[in-house]
PDB file of N, CA, C and O in Angstrom:
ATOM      1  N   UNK A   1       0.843  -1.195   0.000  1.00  0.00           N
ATOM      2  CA  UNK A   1       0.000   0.000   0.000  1.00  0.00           C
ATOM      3  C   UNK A   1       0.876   1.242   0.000  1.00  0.00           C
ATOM      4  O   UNK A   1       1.818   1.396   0.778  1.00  0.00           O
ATOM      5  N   UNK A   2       0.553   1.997  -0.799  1.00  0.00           N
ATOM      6  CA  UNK A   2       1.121   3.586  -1.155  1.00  0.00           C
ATOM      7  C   UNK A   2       0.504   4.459   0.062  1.00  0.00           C
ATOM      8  O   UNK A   2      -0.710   4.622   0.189  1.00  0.00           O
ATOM      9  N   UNK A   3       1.450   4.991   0.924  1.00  0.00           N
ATOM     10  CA  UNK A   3       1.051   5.834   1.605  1.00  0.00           C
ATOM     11  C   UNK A   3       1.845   6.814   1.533  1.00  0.00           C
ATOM     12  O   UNK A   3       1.772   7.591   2.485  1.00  0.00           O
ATOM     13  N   UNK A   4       2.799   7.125   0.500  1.00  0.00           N
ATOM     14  CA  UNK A   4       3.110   8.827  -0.022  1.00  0.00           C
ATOM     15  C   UNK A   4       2.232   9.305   0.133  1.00  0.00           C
ATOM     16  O   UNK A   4       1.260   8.661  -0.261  1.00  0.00           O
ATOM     17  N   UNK A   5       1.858  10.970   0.906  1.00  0.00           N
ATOM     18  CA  UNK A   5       1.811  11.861   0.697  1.00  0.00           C
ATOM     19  C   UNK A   5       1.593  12.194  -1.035  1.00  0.00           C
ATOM     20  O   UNK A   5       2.472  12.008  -1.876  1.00  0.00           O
ATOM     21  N   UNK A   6       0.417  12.646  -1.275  1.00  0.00           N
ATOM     22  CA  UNK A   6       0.165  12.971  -2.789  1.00  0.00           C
ATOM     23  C   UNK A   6       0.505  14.316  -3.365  1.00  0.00           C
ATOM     24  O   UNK A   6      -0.439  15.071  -3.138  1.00  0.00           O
ATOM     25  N   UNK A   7       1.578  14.993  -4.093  1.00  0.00           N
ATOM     26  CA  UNK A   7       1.723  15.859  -4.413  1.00  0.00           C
ATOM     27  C   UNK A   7       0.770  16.445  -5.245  1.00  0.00           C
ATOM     28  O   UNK A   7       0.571  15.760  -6.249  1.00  0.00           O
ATOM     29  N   UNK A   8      -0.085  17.769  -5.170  1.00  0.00           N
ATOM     30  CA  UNK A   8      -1.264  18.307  -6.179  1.00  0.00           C
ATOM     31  C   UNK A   8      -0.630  19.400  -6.718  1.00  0.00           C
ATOM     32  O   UNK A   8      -0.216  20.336  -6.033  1.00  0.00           O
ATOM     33  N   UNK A   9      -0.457  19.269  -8.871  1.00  0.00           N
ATOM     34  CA  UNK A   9      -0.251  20.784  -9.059  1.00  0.00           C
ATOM     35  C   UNK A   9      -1.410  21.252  -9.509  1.00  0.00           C
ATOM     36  O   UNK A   9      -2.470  20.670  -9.736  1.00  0.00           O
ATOM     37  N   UNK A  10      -1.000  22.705  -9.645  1.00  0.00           N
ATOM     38  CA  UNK A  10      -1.919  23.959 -10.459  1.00  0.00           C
ATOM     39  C   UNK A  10      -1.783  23.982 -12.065  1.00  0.00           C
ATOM     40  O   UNK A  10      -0.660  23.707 -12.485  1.00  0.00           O
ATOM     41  N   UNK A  11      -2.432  24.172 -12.685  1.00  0.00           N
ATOM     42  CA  UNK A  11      -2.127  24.120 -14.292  1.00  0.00           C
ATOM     43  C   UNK A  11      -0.796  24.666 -14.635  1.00  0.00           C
ATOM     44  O   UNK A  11      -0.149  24.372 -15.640  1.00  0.00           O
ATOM     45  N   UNK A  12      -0.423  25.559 -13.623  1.00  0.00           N
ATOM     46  CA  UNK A  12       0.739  26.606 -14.194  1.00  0.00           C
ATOM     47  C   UNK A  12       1.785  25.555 -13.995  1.00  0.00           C
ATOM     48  O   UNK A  12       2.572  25.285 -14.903  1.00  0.00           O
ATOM     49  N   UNK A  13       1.817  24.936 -12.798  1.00  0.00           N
ATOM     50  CA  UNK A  13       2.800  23.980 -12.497  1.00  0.00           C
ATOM     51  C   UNK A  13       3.140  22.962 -13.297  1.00  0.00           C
ATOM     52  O   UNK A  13       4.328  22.729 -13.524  1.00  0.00           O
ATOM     53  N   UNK A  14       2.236  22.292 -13.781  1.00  0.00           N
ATOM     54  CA  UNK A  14       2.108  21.155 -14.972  1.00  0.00           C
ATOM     55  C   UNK A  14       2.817  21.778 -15.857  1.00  0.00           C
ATOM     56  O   UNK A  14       3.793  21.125 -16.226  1.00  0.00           O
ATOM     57  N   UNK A  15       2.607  23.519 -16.678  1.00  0.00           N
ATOM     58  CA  UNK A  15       2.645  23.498 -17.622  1.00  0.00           C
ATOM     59  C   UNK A  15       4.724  23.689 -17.419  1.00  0.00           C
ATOM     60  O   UNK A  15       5.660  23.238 -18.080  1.00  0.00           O
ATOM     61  N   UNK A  16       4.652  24.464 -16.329  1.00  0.00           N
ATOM     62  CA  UNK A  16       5.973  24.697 -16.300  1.00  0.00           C
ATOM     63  C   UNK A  16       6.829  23.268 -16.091  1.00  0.00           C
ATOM     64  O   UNK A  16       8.030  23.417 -16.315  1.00  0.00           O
ATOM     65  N   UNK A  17       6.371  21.712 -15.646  1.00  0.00           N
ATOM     66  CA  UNK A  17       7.273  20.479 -15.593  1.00  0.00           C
ATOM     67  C   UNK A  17       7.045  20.263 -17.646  1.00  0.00           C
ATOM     68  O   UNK A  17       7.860  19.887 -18.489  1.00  0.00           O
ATOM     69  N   UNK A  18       6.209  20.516 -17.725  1.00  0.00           N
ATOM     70  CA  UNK A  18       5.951  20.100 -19.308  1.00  0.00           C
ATOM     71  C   UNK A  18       6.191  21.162 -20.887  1.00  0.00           C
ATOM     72  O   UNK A  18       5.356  21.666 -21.638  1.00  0.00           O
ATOM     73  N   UNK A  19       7.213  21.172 -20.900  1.00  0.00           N
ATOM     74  CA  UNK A  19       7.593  22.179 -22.041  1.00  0.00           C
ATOM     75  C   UNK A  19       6.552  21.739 -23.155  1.00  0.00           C
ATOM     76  O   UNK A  19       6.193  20.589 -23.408  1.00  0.00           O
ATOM     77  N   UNK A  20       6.152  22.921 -23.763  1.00  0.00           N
ATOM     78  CA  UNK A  20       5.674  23.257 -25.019  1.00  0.00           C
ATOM     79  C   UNK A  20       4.056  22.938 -24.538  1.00  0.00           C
ATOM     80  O   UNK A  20       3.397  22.964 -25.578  1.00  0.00           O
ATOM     81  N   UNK A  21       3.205  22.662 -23.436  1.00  0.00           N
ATOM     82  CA  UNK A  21       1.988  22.169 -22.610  1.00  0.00           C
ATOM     83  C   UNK A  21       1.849  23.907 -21.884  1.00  0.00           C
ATOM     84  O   UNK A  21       2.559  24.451 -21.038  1.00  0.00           O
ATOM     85  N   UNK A  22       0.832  24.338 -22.512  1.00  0.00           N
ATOM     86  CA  UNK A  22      -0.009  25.835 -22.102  1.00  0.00           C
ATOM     87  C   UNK A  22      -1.062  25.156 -21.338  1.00  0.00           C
ATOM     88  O   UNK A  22      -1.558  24.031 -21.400  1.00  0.00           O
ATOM     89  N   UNK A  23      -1.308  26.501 -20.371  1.00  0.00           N
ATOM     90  CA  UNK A  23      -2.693  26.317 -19.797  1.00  0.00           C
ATOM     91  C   UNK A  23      -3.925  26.055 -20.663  1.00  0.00           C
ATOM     92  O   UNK A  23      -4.899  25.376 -20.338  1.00  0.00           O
ATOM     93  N   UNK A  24      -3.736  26.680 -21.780  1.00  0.00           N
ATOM     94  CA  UNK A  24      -4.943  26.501 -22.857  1.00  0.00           C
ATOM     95  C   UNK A  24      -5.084  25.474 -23.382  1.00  0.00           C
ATOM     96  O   UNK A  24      -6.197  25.164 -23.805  1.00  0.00           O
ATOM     97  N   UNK A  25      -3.981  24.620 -23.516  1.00  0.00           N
ATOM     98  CA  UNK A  25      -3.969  23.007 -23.850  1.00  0.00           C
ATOM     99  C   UNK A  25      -4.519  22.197 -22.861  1.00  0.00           C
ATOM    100  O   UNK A  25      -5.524  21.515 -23.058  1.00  0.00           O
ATOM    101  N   UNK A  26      -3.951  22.233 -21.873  1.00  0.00           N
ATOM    102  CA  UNK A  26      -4.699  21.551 -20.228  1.00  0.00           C
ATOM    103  C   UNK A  26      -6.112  21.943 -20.853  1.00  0.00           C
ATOM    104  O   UNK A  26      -6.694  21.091 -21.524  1.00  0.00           O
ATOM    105  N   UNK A  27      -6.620  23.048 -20.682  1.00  0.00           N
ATOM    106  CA  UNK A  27      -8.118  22.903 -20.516  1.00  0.00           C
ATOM    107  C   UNK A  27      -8.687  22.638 -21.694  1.00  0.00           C
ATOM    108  O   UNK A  27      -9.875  22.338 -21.575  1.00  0.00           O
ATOM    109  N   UNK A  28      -8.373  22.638 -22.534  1.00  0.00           N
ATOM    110  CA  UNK A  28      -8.835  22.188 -24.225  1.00  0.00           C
ATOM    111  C   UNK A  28      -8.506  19.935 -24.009  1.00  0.00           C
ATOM    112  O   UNK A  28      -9.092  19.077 -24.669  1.00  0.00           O
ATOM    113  N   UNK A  29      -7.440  19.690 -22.912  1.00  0.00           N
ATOM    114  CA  UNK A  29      -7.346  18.312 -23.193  1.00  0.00           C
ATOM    115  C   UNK A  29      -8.493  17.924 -21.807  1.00  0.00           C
ATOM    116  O   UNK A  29      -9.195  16.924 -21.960  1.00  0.00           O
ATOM    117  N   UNK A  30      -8.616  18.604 -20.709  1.00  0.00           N
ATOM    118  CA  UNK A  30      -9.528  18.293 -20.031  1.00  0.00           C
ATOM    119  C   UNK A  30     -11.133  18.639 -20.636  1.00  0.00           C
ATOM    120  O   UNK A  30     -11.997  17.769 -20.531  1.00  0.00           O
ATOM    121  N   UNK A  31     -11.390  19.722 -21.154  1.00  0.00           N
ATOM    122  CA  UNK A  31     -13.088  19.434 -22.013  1.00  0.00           C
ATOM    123  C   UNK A  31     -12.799  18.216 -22.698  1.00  0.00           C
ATOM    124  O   UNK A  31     -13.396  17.199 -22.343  1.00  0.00           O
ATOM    125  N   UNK A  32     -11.816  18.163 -23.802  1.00  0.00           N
ATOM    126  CA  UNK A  32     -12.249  16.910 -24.635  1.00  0.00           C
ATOM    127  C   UNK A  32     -12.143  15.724 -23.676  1.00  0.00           C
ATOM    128  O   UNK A  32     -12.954  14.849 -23.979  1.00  0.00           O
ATOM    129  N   UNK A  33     -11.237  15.365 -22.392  1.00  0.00           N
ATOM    130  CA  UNK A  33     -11.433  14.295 -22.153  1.00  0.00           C
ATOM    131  C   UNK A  33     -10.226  13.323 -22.177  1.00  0.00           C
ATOM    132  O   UNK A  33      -9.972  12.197 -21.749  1.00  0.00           O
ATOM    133  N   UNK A  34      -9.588  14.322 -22.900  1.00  0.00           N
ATOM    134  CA  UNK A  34      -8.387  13.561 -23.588  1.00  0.00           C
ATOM    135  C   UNK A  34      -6.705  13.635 -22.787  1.00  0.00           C
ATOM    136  O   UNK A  34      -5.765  12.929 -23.152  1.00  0.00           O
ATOM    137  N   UNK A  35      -6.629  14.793 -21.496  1.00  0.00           N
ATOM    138  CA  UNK A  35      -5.700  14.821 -20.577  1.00  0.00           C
ATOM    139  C   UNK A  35      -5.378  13.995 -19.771  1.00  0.00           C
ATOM    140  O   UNK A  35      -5.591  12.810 -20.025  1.00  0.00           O
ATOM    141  N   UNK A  36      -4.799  14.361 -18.621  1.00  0.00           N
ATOM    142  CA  UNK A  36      -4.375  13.617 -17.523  1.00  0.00           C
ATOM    143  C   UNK A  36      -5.811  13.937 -16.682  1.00  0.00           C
ATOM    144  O   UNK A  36      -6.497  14.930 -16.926  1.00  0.00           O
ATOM    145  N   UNK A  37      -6.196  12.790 -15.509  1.00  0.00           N
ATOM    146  CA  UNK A  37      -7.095  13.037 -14.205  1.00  0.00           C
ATOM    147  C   UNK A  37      -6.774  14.599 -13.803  1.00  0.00           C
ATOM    148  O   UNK A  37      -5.816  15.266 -14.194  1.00  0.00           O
ATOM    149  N   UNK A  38      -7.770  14.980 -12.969  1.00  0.00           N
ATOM    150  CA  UNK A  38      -7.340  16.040 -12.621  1.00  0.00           C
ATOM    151  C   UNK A  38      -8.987  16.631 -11.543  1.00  0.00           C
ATOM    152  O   UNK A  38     -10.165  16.717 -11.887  1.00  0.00           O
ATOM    153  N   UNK A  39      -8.444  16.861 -10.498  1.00  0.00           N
ATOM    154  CA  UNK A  39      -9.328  17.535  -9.189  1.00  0.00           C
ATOM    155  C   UNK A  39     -10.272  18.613  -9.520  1.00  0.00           C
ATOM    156  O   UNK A  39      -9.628  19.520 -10.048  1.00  0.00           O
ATOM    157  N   UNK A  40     -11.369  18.870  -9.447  1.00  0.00           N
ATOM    158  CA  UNK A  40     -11.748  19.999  -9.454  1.00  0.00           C
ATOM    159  C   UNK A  40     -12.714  20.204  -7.761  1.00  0.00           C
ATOM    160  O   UNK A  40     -13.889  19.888  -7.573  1.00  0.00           O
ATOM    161  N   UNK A  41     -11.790  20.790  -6.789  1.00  0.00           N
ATOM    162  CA  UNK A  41     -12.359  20.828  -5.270  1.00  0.00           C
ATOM    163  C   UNK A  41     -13.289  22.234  -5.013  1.00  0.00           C
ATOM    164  O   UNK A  41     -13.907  22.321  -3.951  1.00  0.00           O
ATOM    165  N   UNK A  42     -13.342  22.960  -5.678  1.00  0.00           N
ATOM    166  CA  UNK A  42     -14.092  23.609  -6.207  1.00  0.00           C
ATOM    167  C   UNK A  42     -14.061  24.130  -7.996  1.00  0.00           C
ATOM    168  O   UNK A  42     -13.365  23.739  -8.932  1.00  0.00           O
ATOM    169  N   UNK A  43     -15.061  25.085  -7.914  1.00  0.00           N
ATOM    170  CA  UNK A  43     -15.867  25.608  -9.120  1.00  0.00           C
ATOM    171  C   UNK A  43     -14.385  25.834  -9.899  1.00  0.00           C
ATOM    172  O   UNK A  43     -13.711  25.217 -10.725  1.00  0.00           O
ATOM    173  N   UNK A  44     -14.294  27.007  -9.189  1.00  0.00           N
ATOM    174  CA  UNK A  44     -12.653  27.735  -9.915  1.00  0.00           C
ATOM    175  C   UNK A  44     -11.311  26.924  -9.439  1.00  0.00           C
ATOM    176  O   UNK A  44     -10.395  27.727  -9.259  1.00  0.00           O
ATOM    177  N   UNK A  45     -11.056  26.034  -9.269  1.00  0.00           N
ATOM    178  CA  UNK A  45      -9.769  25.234  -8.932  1.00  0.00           C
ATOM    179  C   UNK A  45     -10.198  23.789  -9.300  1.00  0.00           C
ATOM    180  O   UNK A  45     -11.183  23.086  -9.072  1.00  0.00           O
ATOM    181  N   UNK A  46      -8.883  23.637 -10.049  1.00  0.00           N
ATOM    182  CA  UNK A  46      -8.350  22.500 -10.664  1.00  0.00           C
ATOM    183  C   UNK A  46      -7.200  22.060 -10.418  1.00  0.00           C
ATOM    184  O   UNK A  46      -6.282  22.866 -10.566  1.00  0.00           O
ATOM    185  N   UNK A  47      -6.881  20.754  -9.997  1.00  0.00           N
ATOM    186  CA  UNK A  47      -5.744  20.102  -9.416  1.00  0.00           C
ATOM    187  C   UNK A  47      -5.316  19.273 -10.188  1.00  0.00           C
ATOM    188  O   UNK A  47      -6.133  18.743 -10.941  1.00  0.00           O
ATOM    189  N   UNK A  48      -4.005  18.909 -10.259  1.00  0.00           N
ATOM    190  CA  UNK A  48      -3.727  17.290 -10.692  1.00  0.00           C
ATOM    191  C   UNK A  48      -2.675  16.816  -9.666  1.00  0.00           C
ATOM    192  O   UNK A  48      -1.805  17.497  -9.123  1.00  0.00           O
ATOM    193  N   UNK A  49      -2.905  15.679  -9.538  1.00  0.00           N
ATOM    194  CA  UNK A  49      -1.828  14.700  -8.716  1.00  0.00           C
ATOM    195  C   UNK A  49       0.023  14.853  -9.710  1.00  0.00           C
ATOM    196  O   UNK A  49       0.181  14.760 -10.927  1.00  0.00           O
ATOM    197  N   UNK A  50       0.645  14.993  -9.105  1.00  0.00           N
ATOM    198  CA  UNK A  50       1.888  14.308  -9.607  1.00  0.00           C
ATOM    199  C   UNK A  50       2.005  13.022 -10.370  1.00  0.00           C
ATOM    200  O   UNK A  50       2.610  12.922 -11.437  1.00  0.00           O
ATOM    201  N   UNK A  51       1.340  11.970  -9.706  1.00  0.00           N
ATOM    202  CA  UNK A  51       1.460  10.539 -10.136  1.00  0.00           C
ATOM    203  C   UNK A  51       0.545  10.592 -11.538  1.00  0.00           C
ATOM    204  O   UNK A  51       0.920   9.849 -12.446  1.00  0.00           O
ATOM    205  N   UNK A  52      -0.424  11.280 -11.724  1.00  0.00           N
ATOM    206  CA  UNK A  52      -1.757  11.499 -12.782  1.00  0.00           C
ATOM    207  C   UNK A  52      -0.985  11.708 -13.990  1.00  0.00           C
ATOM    208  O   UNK A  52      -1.132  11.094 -15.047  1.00  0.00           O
ATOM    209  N   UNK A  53      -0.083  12.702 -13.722  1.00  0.00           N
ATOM    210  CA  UNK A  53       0.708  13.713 -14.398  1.00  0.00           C
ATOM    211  C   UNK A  53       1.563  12.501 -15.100  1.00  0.00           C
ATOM    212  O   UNK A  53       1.224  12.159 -16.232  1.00  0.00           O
ATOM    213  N   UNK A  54       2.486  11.952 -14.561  1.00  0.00           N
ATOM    214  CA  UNK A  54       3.668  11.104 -14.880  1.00  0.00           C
ATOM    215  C   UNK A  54       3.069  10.072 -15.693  1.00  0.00           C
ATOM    216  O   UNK A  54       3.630   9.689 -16.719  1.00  0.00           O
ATOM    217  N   UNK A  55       1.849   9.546 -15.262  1.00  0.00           N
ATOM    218  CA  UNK A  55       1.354   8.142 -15.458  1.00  0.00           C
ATOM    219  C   UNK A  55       0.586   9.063 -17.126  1.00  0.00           C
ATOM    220  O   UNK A  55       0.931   8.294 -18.024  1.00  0.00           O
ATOM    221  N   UNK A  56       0.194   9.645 -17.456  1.00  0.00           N
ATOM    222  CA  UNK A  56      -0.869  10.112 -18.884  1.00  0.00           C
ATOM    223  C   UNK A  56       0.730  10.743 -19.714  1.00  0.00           C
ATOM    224  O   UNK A  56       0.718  10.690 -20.944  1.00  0.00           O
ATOM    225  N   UNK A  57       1.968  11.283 -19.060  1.00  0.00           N
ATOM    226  CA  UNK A  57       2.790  11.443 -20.418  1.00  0.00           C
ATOM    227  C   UNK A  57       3.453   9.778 -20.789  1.00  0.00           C
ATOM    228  O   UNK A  57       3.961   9.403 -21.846  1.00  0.00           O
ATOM    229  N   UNK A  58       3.236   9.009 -19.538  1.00  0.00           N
ATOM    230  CA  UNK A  58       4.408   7.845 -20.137  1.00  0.00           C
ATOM    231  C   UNK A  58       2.848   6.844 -20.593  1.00  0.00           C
ATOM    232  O   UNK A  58       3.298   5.707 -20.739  1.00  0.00           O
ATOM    233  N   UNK A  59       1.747   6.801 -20.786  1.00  0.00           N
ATOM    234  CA  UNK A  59       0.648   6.900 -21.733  1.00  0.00           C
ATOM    235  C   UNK A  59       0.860   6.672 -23.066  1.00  0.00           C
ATOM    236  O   UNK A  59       0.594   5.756 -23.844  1.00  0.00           O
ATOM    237  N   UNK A  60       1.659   8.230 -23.168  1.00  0.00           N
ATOM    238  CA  UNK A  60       2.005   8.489 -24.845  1.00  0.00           C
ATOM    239  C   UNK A  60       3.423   8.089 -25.276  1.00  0.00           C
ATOM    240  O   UNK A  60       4.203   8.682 -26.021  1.00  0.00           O
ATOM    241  N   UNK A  61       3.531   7.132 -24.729  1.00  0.00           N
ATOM    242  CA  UNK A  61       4.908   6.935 -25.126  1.00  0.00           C
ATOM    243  C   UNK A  61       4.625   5.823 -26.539  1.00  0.00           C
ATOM    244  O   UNK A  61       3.971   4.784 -26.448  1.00  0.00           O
ATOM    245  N   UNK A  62       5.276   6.323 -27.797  1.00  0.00           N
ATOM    246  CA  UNK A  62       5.195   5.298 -28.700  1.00  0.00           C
ATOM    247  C   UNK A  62       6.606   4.913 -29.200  1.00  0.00           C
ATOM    248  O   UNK A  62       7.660   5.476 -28.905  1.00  0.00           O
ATOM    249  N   UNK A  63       6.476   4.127 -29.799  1.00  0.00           N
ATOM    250  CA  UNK A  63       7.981   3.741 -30.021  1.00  0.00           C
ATOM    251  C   UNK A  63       8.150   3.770 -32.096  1.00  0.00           C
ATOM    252  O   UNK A  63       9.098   3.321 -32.740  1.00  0.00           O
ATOM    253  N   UNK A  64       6.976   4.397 -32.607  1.00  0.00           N
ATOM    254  CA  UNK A  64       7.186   4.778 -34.023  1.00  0.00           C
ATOM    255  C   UNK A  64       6.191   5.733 -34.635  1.00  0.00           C
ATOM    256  O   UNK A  64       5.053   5.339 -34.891  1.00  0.00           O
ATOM    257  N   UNK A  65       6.506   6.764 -34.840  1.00  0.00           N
ATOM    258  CA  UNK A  65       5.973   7.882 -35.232  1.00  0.00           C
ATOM    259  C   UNK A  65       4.704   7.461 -36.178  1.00  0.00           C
ATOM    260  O   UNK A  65       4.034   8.397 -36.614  1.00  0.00           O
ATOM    261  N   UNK A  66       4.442   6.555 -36.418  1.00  0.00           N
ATOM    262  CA  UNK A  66       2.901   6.038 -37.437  1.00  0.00           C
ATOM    263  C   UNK A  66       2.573   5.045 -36.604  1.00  0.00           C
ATOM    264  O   UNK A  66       2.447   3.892 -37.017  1.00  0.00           O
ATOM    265  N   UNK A  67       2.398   5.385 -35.324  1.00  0.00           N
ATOM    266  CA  UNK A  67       1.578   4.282 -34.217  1.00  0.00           C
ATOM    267  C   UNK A  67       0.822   5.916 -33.411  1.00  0.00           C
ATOM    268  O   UNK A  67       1.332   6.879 -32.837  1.00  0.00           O
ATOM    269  N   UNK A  68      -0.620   5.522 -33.775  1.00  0.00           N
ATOM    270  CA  UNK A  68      -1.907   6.285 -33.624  1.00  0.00           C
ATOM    271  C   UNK A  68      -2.054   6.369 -32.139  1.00  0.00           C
ATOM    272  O   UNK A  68      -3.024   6.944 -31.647  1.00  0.00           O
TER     273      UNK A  68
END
């Protein structure tokens, strides 16, 4: 059992571990559906876990540029 302590970022944070990833992308991949998990503990705040984060880029990991 995982009992780390869960690190939560802010969009800005994500965007700053993730070069060339804008806030406007986050929320364009969270409407479609298509991002990482991500908190919303209220109306105006949105969270993501660290682990959420790590686990949806190694997701996209392909190993040949014509694999969809």
């Amino acid at each position: 059992m995982d009992t780390a302590t869960p690190v939560y970022l802010s969009p800005e944070q994500v965007c700053e571990r993730l070069p060339g990833v804008t806030k406007a992308n986050l929320a364009t991949l969270r409407y479609e559906g298509r991002g990482p998990k991500f908190l919303k503990p209220t109306p105006r705040t949105v969270l993501y876990r660290e682990s959420d984060i790590t686990a949806w880029v190694e997701s996209t990991e392909r190993s040949s540029t014509s694999a969809q």
